[in-house]
C-alpha positions, 0 to 999 in steps of 0.5 A: 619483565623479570619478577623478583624470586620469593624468599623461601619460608623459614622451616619450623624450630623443633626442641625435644624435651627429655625429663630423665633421672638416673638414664646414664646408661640409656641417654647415650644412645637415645641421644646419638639417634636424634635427627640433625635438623633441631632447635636445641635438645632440652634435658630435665633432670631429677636429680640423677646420682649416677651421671646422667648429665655428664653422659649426655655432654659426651655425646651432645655437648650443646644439650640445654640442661635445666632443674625442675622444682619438685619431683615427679615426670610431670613437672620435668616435662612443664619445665622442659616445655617452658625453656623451650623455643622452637615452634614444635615441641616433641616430647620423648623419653630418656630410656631408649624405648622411643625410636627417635627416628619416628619424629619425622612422622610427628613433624610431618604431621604438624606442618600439615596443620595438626596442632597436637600429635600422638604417637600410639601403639595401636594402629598400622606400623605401631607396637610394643614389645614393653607393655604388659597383658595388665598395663594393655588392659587398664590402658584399653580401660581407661582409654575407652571411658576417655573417649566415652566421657570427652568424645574423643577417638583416642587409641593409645591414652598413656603413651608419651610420645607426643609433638606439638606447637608451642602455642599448646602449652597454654592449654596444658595449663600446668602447675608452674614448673619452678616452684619448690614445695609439695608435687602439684596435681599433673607433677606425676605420670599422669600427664600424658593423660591430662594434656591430652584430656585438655588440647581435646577439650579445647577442640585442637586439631589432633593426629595420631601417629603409629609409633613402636615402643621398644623395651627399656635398654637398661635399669627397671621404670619407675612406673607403678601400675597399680598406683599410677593407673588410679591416679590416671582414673583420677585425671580423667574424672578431674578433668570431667568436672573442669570447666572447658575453654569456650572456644580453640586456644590455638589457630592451625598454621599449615606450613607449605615446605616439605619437613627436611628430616628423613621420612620413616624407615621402610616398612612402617606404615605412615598411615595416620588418622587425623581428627577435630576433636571435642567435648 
């Protein structure tokens, strides 16, 4: 008796999220080097002058532009993770310093059954050719007293190269998005550090992933060590004093396919450490 085939189980939707302002020279590129296999590509912009719209319709036209309502990367990227509709989210930045080949590991990673997934610099097959003596020091800093504070086991705090299911971003638990007014707490660079302060918190299941941060292709970051490492001082002690959720916000949902998207490139390592993560 013959037995009816069972329907294959649909891949997971996958959106990139990409806050850029004036990136017209680096979006290009950062684009064309996307793998096939996405949901939509969502840009937020922050007001460019320069074209950065325009650019990135010449090599994608089917790019989802959205506005975001104030100013500052923290606010692009919660509006860029409220437009989003796939399954996974992976965020990545518009100046052409993240390999965009290196989402595969992320999404391999979350259809193992991570709900979060963290690139780092710091671990086998990992790198960067950008990040100052200074910026590697106050990242060893704060990325220690994170880890004392959350008992967490976090190796890179403020890198911005993550993935995760959508479900996470209501344990982000950021300022709304689209209202106008005065930047929020969380509008700024430190949001790298507070979401990853919070999906720990709320003890999802976190992977790091090695990820090699290249030098931005053109044009000078708007990230300022001094002030922009206080105000992740500041995160941390913040979110110190936040109450935690009593219990996981999000369940963990292995999905059996193997990803379709190409795996790394020979010669990095797809060594990675998963860990329960709690406060």
């Amino acid at each position: 008796m013959l037995t009816p085939e069972r329907a294959p189980r649909q891949r997971p939707s996958i959106s990139v999220v990409i806050p850029t302002r004036n990136e017209a020279r680096n979006i290009g590129p950062v684009l064309a080097a996307l793998p096939p296999a996405l949901h939509e590509v969502i840009l937020v912009d922050g007001d460019s002058v320069d074209g950065t719209v325009a650019a990135a319709r010449r090599v994608r036209p089917d790019i989802r532009v959205v506005s975001q309502g104030r100013r500052g990367k923290g606010n692009a990227l919660a509006a860029g993770f409220h437009a989003a509709t796939g399954d996974y989210i992976v965020m990545i930045d518009a100046d052409g310093s993240m390999d965009p080949a290196e989402i595969s590991s992320f999404v391999e990673r979350l259809d193992q059954g991570a709900h979060y997934v963290k690139g780092t610099r710091f671990a086998a097959g990992g790198g960067s050719t950008d990040i100052s003596r200074l910026r590697q020091i106050g990242n060893w800093g704060l990325n220690t007293l994170t880890n004392l504070l959350f008992r967490t086991s976090y190796t890179d705090l403020c890198y911005g190269y993550n993935a995760f299911r959508r479900e996470c971003v209501a344990v982000f638990d950021l300022p709304p998005a689209h209202e106008q007014g005065e930047p929020r707490w969380g509008d700024g660079f430190e949001i790298e550090t507070l979401i990853n302060i919070r999906v720990a918190r709320a003890r999802l299941r976190i992977a790091e992933v090695p990820s090699f941060e290249s030098e931005r292709r053109h044009g000078e970051s708007n990230l300022r060590t001094f002030p922009d490492g206080t105000r992740v001082l500041r995160t941390i002690l913040r979110e110190r004093l936040r109450r935690r959720p009593r219990r996981p916000l999000v369940a963990a949902r292995p999905v059996a396919e193997p990803t379709a998207m190409p795996l790394l490139p020979a010669g990095v390592s797809p060594e990675t450490r998963t860990d329960t993560l709690a406060s």
